[in-house]
C-alpha positions in Angstrom: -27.7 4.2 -41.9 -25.3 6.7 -40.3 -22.0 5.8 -38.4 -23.3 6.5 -34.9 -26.5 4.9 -35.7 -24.8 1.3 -36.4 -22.7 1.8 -33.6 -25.9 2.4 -31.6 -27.5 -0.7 -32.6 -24.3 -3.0 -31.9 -24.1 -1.1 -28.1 -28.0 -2.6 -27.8 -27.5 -5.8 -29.2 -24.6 -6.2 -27.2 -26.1 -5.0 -23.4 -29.2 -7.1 -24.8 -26.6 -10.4 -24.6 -25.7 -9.0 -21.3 -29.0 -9.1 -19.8 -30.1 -12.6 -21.9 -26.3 -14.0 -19.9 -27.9 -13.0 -16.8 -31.7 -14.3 -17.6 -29.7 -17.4 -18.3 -27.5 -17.8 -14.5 -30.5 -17.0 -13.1 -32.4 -20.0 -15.2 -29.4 -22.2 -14.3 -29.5 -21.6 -10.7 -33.0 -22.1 -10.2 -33.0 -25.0 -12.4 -30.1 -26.9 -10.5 -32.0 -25.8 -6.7 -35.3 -27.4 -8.5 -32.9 -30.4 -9.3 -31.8 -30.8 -6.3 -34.9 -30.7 -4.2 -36.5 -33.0 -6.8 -33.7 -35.6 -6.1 -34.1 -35.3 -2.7 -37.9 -35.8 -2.2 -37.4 -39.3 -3.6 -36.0 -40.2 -0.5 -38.3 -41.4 2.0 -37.8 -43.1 5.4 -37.7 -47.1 5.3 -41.0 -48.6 6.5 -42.2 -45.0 7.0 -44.3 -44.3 3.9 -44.3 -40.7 2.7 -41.7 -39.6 5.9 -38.7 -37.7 4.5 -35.4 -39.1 4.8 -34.1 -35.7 6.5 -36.0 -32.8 7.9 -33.1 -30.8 8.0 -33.5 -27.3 6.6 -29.6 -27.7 6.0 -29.3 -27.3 2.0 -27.7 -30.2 0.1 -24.1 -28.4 -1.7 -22.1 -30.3 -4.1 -18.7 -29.5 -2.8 -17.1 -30.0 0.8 -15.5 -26.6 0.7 -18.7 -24.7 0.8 -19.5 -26.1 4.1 -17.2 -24.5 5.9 -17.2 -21.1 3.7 -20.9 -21.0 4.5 -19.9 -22.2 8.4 -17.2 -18.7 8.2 -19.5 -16.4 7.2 -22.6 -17.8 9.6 -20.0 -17.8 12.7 -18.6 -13.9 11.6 -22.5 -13.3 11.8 -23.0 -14.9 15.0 -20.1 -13.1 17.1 -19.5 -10.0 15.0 -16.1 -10.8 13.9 -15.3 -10.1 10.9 -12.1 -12.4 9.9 -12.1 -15.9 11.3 -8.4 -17.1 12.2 -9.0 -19.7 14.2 -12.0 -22.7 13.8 -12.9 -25.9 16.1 -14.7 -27.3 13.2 -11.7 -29.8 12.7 -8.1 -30.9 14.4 -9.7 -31.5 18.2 -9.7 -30.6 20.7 -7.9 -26.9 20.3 -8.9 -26.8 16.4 -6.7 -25.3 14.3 -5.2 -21.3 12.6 -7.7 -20.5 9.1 -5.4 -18.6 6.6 -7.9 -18.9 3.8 -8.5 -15.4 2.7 -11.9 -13.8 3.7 -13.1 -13.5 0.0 -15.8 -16.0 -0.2 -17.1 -15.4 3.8 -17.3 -12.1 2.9 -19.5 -12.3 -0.1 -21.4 -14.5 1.5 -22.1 -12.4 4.1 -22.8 -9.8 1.4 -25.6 -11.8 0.0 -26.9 -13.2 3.3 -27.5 -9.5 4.4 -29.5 -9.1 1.2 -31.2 -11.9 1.9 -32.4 -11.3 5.0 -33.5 -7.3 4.1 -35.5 -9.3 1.2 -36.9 -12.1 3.1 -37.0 -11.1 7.0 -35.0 -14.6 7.6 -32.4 -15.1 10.5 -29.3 -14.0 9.4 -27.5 -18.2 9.5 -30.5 -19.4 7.0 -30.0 -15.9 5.0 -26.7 -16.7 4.2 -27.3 -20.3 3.6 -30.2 -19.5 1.2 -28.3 -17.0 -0.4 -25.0 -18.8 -1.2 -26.4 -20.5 -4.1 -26.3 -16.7 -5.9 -22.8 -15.6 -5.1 -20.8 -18.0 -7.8 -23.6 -16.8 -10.5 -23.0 -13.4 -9.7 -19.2 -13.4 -9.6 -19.8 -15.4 -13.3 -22.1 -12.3 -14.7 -19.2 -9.9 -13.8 -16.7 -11.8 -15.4 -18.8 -12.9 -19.0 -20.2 -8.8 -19.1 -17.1 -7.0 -17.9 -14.3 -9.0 -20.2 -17.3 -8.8 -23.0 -17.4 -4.6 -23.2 -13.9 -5.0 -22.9 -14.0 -6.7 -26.4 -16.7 -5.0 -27.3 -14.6 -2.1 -27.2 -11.6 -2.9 -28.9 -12.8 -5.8 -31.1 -16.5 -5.5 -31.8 -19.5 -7.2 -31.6 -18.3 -10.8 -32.9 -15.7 -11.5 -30.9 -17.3 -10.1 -27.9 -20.4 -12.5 -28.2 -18.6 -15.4 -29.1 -16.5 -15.0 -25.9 -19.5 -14.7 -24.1 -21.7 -17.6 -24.8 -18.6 -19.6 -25.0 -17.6 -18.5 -21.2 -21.3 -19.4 -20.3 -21.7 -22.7 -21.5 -17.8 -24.6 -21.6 -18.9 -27.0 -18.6 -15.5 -26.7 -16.6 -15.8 -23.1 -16.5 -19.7 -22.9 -15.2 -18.3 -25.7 -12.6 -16.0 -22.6 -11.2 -19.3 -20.7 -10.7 -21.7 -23.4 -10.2 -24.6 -22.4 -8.1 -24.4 -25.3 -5.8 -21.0 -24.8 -4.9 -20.4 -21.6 -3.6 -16.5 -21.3 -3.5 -13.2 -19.6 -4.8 -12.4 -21.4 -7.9 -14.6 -19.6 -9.5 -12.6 -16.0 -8.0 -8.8 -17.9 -9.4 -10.5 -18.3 -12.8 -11.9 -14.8 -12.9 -9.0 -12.9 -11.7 -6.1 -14.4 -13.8 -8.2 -14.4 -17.1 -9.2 -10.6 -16.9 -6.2 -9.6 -15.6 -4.2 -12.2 -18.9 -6.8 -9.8 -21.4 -6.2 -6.4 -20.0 -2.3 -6.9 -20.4 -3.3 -8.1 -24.2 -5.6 -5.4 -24.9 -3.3 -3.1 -23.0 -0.9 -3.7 -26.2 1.5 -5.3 -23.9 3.7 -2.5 -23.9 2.8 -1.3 -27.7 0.9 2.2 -27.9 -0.5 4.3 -30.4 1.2 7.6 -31.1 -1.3 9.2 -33.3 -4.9 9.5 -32.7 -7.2 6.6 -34.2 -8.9 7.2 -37.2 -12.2 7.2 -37.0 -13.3 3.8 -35.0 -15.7 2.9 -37.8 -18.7 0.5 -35.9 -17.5 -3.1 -36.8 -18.6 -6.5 -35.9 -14.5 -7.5 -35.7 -12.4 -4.7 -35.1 -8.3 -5.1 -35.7 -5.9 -5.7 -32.8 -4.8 -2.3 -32.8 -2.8 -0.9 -29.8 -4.4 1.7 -27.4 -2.7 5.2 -26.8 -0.5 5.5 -23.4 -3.1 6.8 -21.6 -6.0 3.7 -22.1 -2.8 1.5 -22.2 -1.8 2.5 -18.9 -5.2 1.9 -17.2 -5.0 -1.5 -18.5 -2.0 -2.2 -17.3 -3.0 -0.9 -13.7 -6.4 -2.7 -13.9 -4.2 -5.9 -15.0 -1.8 -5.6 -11.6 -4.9 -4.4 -9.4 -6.7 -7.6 -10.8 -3.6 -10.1 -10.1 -3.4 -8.7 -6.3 -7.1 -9.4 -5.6 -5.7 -13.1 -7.0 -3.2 -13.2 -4.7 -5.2 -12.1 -1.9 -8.2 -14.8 -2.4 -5.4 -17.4 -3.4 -1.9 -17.1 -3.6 -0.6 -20.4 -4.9 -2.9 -21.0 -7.7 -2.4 -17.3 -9.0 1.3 -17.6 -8.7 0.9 -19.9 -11.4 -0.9 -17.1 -13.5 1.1 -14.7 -12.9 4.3 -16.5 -13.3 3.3 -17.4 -17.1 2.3 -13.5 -17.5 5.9 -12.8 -16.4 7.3 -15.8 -18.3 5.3 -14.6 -21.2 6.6 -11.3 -21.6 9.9 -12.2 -20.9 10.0 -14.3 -23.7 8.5 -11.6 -25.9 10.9 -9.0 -24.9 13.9 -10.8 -25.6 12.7 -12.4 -28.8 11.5 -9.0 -30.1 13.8 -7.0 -32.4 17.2 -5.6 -31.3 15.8 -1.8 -31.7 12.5 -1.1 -31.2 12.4 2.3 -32.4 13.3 1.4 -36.3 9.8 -1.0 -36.3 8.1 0.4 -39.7 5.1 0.6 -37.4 5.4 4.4 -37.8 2.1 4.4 -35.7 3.0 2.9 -33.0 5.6 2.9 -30.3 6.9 0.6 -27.3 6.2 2.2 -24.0 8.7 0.1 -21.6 7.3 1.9 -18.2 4.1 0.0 -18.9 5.4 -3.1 -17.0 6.9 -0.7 -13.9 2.7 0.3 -13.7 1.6 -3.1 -14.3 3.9 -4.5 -11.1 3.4 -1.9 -8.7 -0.4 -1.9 -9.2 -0.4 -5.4 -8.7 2.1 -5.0 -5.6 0.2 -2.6 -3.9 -3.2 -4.0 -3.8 -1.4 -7.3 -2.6 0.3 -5.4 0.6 -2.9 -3.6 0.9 -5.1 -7.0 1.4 -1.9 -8.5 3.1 -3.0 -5.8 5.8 -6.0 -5.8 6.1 -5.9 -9.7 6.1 -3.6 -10.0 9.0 -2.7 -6.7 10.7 -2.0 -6.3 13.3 -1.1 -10.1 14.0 1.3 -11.7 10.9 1.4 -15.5 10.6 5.2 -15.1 9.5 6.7 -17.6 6.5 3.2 -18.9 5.2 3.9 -19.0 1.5 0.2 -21.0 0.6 -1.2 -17.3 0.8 -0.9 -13.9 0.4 2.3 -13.0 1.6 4.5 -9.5 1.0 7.6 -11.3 -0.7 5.2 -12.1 -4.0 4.8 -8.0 -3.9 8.7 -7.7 -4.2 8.7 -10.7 -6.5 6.4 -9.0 -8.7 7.9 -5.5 -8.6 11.4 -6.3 -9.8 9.8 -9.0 -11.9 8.0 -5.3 -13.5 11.2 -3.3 -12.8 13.7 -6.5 -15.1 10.7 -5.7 -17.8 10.7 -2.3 -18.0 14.5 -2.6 -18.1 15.0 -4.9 -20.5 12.7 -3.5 -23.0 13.9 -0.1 -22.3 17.2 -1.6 -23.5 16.2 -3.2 -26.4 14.8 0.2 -27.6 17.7 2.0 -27.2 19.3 -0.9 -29.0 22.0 -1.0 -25.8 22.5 -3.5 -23.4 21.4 -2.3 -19.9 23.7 -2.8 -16.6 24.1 -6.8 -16.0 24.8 -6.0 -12.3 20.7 -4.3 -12.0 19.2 -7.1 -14.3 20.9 -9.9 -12.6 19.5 -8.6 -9.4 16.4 -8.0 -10.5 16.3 -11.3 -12.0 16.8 -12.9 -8.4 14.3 -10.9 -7.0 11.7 -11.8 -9.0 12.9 -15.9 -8.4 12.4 -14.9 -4.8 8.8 -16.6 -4.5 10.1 -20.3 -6.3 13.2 -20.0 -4.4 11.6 -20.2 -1.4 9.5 -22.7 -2.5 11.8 -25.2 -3.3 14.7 -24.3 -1.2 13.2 -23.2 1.6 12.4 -24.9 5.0 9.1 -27.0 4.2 7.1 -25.5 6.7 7.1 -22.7 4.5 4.4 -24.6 2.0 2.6 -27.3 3.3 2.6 -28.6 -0.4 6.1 -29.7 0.1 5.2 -32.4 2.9 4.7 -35.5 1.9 1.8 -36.7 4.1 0.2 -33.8 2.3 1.3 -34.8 -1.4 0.9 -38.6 -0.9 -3.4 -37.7 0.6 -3.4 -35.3 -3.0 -3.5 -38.3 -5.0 -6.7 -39.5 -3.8 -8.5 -36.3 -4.4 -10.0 -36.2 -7.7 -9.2 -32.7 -8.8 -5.1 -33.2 -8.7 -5.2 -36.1 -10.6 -3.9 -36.5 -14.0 -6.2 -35.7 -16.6 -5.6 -38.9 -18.8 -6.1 -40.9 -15.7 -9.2 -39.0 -14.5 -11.0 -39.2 -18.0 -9.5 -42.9 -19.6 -12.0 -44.1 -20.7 -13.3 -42.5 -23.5 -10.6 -39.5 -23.6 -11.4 -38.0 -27.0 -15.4 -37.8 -26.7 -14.2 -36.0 -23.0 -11.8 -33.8 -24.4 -14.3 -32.9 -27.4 -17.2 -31.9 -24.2 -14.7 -30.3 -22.0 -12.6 -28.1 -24.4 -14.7 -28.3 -28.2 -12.2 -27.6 -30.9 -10.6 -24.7 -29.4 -7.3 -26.4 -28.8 -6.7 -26.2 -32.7 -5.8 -22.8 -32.4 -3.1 -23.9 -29.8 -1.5 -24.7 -33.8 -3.2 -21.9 -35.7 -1.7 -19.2 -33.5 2.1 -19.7 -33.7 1.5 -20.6 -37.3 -0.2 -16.7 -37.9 2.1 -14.9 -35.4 5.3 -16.5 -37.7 3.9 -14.7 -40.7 5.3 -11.5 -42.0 2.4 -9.8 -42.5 1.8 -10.3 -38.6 2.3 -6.9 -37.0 4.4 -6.7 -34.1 2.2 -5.9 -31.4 0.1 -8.5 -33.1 2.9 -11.2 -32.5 3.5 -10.1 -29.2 -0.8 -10.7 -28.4 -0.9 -13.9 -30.1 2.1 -15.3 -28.2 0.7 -14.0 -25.2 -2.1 -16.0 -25.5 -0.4 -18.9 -26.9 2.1 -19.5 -24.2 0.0 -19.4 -21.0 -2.5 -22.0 -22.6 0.6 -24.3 -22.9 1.4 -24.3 -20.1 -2.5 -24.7 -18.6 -2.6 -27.5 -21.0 0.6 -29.3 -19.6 -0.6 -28.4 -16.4 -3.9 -29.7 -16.7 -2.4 -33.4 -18.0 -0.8 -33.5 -14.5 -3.7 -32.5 -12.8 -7.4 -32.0 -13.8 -7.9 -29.1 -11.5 -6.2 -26.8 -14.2 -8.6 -27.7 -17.1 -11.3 -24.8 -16.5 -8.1 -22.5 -17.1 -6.9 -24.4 -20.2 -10.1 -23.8 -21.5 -10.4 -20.5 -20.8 -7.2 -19.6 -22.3 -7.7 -21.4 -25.4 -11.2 -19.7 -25.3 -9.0 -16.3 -25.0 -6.4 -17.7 -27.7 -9.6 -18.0 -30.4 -10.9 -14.6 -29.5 -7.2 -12.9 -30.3 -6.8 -14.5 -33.3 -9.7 -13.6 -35.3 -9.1 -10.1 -35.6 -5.7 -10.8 -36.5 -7.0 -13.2 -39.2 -9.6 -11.0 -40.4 -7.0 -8.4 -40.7 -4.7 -10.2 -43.4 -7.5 -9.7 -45.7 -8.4 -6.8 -48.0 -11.4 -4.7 -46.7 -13.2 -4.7 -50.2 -12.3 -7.9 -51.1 -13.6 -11.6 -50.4 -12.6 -13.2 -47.3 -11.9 -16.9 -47.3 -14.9 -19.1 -46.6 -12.9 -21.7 -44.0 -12.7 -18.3 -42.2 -15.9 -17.9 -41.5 -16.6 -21.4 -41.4 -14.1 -21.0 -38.1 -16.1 -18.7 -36.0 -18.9 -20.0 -37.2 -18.1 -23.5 -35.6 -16.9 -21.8 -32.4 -20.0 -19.7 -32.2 -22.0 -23.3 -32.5 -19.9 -25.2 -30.1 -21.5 -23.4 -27.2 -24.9 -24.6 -28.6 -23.5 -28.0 -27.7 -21.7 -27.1 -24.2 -25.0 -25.3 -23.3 -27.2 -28.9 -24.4 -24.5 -30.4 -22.2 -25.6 -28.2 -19.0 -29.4 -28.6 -19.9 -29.3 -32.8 -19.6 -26.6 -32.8 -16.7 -29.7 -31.0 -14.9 -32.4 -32.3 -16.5 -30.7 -35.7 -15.6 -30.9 -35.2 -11.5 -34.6 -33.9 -12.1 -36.0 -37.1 -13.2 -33.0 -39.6 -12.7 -33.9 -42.9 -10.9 -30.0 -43.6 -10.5 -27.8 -43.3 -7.7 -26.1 -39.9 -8.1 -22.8 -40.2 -6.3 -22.5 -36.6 -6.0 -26.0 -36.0 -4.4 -26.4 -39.6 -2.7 -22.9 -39.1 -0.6 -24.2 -35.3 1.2 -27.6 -36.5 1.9 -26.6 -39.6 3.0 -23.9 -38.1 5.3 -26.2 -35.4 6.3 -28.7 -37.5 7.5 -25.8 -39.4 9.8 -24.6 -36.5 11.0 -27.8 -34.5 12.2 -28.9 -37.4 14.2 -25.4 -38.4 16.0 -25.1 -34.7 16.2 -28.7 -34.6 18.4 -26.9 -37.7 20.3 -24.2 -34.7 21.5 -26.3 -33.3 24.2 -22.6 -31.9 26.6 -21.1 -31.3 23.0 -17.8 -33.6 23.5 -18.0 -35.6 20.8 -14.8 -36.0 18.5 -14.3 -38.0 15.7 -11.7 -39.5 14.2 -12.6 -40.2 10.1 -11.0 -40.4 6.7 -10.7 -36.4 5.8 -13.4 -36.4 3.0 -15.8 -36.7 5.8 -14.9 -33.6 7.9 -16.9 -30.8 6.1 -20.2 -32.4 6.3 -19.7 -33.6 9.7 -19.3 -30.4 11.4 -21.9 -28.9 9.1 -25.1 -30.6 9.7 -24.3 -32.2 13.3 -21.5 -29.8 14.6 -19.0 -32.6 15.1 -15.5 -32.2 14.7 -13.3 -34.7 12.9 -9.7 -35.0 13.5 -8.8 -35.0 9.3 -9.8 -32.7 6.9 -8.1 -31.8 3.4 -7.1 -28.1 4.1 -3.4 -27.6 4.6 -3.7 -25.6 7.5 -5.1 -28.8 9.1 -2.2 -30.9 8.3 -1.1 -31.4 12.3 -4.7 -33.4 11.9 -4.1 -35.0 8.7 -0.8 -36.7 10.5 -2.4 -37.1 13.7 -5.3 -39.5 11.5 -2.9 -40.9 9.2 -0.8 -42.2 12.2 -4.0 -44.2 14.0 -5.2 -45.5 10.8 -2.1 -47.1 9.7 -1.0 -48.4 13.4 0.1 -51.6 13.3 1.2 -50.7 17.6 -2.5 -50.3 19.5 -0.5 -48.1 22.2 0.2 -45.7 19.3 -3.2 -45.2 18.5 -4.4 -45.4 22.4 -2.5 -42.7 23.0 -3.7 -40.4 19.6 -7.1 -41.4 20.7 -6.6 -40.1 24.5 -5.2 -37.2 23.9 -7.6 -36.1 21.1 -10.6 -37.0 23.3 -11.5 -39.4 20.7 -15.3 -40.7 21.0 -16.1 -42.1 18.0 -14.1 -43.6 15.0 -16.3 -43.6 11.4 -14.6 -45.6 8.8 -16.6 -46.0 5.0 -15.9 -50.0 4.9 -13.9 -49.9 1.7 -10.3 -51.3 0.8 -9.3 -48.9 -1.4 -10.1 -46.3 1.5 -8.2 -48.6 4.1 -5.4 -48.3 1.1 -5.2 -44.8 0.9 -5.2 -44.4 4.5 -2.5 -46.3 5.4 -0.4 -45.4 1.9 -0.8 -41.5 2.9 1.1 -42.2 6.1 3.4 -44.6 5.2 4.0 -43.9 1.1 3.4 -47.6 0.0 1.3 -50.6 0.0 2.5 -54.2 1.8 -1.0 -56.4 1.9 0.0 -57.7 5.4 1.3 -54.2 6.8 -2.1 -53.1 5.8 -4.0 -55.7 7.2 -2.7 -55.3 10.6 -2.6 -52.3 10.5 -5.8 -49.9 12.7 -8.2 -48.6 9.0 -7.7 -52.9 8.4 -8.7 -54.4 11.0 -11.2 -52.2 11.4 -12.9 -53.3 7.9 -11.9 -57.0 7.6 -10.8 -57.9 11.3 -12.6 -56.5 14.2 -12.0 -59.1 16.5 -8.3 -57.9 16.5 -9.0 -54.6 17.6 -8.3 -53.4 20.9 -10.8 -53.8 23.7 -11.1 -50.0 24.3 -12.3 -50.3 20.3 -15.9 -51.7 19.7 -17.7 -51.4 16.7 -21.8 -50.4 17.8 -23.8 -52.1 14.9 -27.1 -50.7 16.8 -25.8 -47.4 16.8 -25.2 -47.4 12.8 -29.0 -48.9 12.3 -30.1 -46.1 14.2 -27.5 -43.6 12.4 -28.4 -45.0 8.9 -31.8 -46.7 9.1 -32.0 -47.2 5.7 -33.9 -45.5 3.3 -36.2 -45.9 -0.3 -35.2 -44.0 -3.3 -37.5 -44.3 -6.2 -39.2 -47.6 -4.0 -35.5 -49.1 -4.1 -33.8 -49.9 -0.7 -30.6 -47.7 0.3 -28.4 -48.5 3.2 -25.7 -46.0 4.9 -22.5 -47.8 4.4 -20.6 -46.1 7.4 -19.0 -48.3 9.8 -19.3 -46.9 13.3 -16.8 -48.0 16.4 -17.2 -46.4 20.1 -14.6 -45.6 22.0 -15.5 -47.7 25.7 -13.6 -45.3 28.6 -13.7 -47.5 30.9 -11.7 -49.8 28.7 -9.3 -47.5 27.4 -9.1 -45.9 31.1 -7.9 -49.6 32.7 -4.2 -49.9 32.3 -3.8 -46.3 33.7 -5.3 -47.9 37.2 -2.8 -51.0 37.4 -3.8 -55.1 37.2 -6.7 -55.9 39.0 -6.2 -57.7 42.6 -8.4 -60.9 41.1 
């Protein structure tokens, strides 16, 4: 069999994976909706036999944030706008500025206009219906489009084993899970193409003679690619990391930061003269990095604009913002600079590198030093309510019990190459441009690893880089080897057990759904939104002159305003946090004029409170920063759950109200009660002091 003919049958095999990775999303999504509907036809109405628990149409989604991506995108349909940057579905009663970028909204709009050509729907259900699609979509670019990338300069192995690995490592397919559309899954995407393209881009190595003949392989050595392919990977890279920036700018700083980091490192640990590297087939092509940056650069401005223009927010460092474009591009100019000079084997002017050098510290300067209403991170109300949110908390804390069986399901054994790499790249027989793509790799998943031990929302991007780390090795390793000769069996005993490891991950997936299909347990994550829907559509249909306002913890808000169209006080986003205060001081109020006057002046109707101490807790330690039993006790959130005769007479809990709100219901023939605590607001009450004593 001919050259082109093998070639030929590993481009088949190869866009045959493609379609079987899409055959497979598609399986997954349909699977999970199935799942879901079958969990929620075993609730039934209490003492009504065969009566659903909810007629709602509303579908049930497994994360807060898609409610109000999917409430973006229905109101841009509604009124014709098409950037939201200002919503009422929190912080009453004159809601609050959106700087989320219109990424998601828009792809949801995208598919909801499908959708509706498809189905004939209204155009608020079409994009509901449709969400579930936008997260498996956004997967299939990423698995197929960093694939033929590998396919291309790797082969067929590597390019597989990338794939089903992608597919099946569960914290990855929870970034584009089908139930919650979202823009995780967009973060993960962006910075991982964009890591690769600079890796295959040769990260500044090129190839000054043609390639001889690119015989059809199933691995393929690291070799460099001439300037031109080099340069449109470089490009592709920056255009890649400005799309990051634009759908989220402070989780791709951190991406982009240990790109820059990385090559930093590289540069100056590389040797003094570049051009006497006995790599007579290759060069280093310093203006690389000066692409890379003002590709990057210019796609950020461009989305800046048409983010914001003509109106600018000003200092709002949380999102895209035109200072990380100048960051970037003397962080590209220092590059191109300092590898220029360590070609010539000169040192370049200190005067231009030390400038350049506080240029591109511009971003974390600000950060740090900089007023805190730059970042809302920096505030501590903020910080304080982060460690009660699941996703920023340590991983070793998240995952205690059983920590090595977890870290086995969530990351399989590709942290060992965490020590293979650095181990390979010291080795003489390591090319250059082969050390440079190995330490590439190696660094960033350090860092995601260190990152991810302080907070678990990092782990889908520790895997993925050690996925990436794996994938760069092997052709180095398979390298080191004669052609002709025998290759070491623990070799291929290697990607053989990293080619079965997805087997496992994908058996994982198939029992986490199967699981919700048939389970007769109490699944937090789908009890808590149907529950909570069900409360919310019917005091919703109580809000006939739509003035109700709620005051709740913030892990309500989403759900709230979804399915009844009631606006809470608290919610998590930081453009919210005037709200988040605004709560935290009437929970933890130990003064009932303090939280009479919150409540007046938020048009406060109802107060919902889960009747839980560790939720009283965290309320009253996000305001105040610590925990004093009696403080607590006295304070609003406590008396409340363990004290309502000491509340305030303008304060009365309405037991009737919650039976009516949360009339219990049977799941699998087994009673289930709502656990939300419900307290009215009485006017007339909190209206009396304002007329004087009475004349009795």
């Amino acid at each position: 069999m001919g050259k082109s003919a093998v070639l030929n049958k590993w481009k088949i095999t190869f866009w045959f994976s493609a379609v079987a990775v899409a055959a497979y999303l598609i399986w997954n999504a349909c699977r999970w909706e199935a799942a879901t509907a079958s969990y929620e036809s075993r609730f039934m109405a209490a003492g009504q036999t065969g009566k659903a628990a909810s007629e709602s149409q509303k579908r049930i989604f497994l994360d807060n944030d898609a409610c109000y991506w999917v409430g973006y995108a229905q109101e841009m349909a509604q009124t014709g706008k098409w950037r939201i940057r200002h919503t009422d579905f929190d912080n009453p009663p004159i809601g609050r500025e959106v700087h989320w970028s219109q990424s998601v909204s828009w792809l949801l709009l995208f598919a909801g206009f499908i959708a509706r050509l498809a189905t004939g729907a209204p155009m608020a259900s079409a994009i509901e219906n449709s969400a579930i699609w936008i997260g498996p979509l956004q997967f299939f670019i990423l698995i197929a489009g960093t694939g033929y990338l590998l396919f291309r300069r790797m082969g067929l192995m590597p390019a597989l084993v990338w794939m089903i690995n992608l597919l099946t490592i569960l914290s990855i397919q929870w970034s584009f899970h089908s139930m919650r559309p979202d823009h995780h899954g967009l973060h993960l995407g962006f910075m991982l193409s964009g890591q690769l393209c600079l890796i295959l881009g040769g990260l500044g190595w090129i190839r000054t003679c043609p390639e001889a003949g690119a015989a059809p392989r199933l691995i393929r050595p690291l070799a460099p690619p001439d300037e031109r392919q080099a340069r449109r990977l470089f490009v592709f890279s920056g255009i890649l990391g400005g799309l990051g920036l634009w759908t989220g700018a402070t989780v791709q700083f951190f991406g982009l930061g240990l790109s820059v980091a990385s090559a930093i490192i590289l540069v100056l640990s590389m040797p003094e003269n570049l051009s006497k590297q006995p790599e007579d087939a290759t060069t280093y092509q310093p203006s690389l990095w000066r692409w890379w940056a003002m590709a990057g650069a210019a796609t950020s401005l461009l989305f800046y604009m048409i983010e914001y223009a003509p109106a600018f927010p000003g200092m709002r460092l949380e999102v895209n913002h035109p200072l990380y474009a100048v960051s970037w591009l003397c962080a590209g100019e220092l590059l191109t600079r300092l590898s220029a000079a360590k070609q010539r084997g000169q040192p370049g002017s200190r005067l231009h590198l030390a400038l350049l050098f506080c240029g591109m510290l511009l971003i974390p300067g600000c950060l740090f030093f900089g007023p805190a209403e730059w970042h809302a991170m920096r505030d501590p109300i903020m910080q304080r309510m982060h460690e009660f949110i699941d996703e920023f908390r340590p991983y070793l804390k998240t995952f205690e019990s059983a920590t090595l069986l977890n870290t086995l399901k969530h990351f399989g054994i590709l942290p060992l190459f965490l020590v293979l790499a650095p181990w390979l790249a010291g080795q003489k027989r390591t090319a250059i441009h082969e050390w440079a793509a190995l330490w590439m790799a190696v660094i960033p998943a350090l860092a995601f690893a260190v990152l991810t031990l302080w907070q678990t929302r990092w782990m889908n991007f520790f895997a993925a880089s050690c996925l990436l780390l794996a994938v760069i090795t092997w052709p180095v390793l398979w390298r080191r080897h004669p052609q002709g000769g025998r290759r070491p069996a623990w070799l291929y005993f290697l990607i053989a057990a990293v080619a079965a490891q997805a087997v496992y991950f994908g058996s994982l997936q198939f029992r986490d759904i199967h699981f919700r299909d048939i389970s007769r347990e109490r699944v937090g994550e789908l009890i808590s939104p149907i529950l909570q829907r069900q409360f919310a559509e019917k005091l919703g249909g109580m809000n006939t002159n739509r003035d109700f306002r709620i005051m709740a913890p913030p892990h309500l808000a989403a759900r709230f305003h979804y399915y009844g169209g009631l606006p809470c006080v608290a919610s998590y986003y930081w453009e919210n946090l005037e709200g988040l205060k605004s709560a935290a001081d009437f929970f933890a109020a130990g003064d009932d004029e303090e939280a009479r006057r919150i409540v007046q002046e938020r048009g406060i109707t109802h107060v919902v409170l889960p009747p839980s101490a560790n939720v009283v807790h965290a309320l009253f330690f996000i305001k105040t920063g610590y925990y004093l039993p009696a403080d607590v006790q006295n304070s609003m959130a406590g008396r409340m759950f363990a004290r309502q005769e000491a509340l305030p007479p303008w304060l009365k809990r309405d037991v009737s109200l919650e039976r009516f709100l949360q009339p219990g219901f049977l799941f699998n023939g087994e009673p289930v009660f709502g656990s939300l605590l419900v307290f009215v607001v009485q006017q007339e009450q909190m209206h009396r002091k304002d007329r004087g004593p009475s004349i009795e």
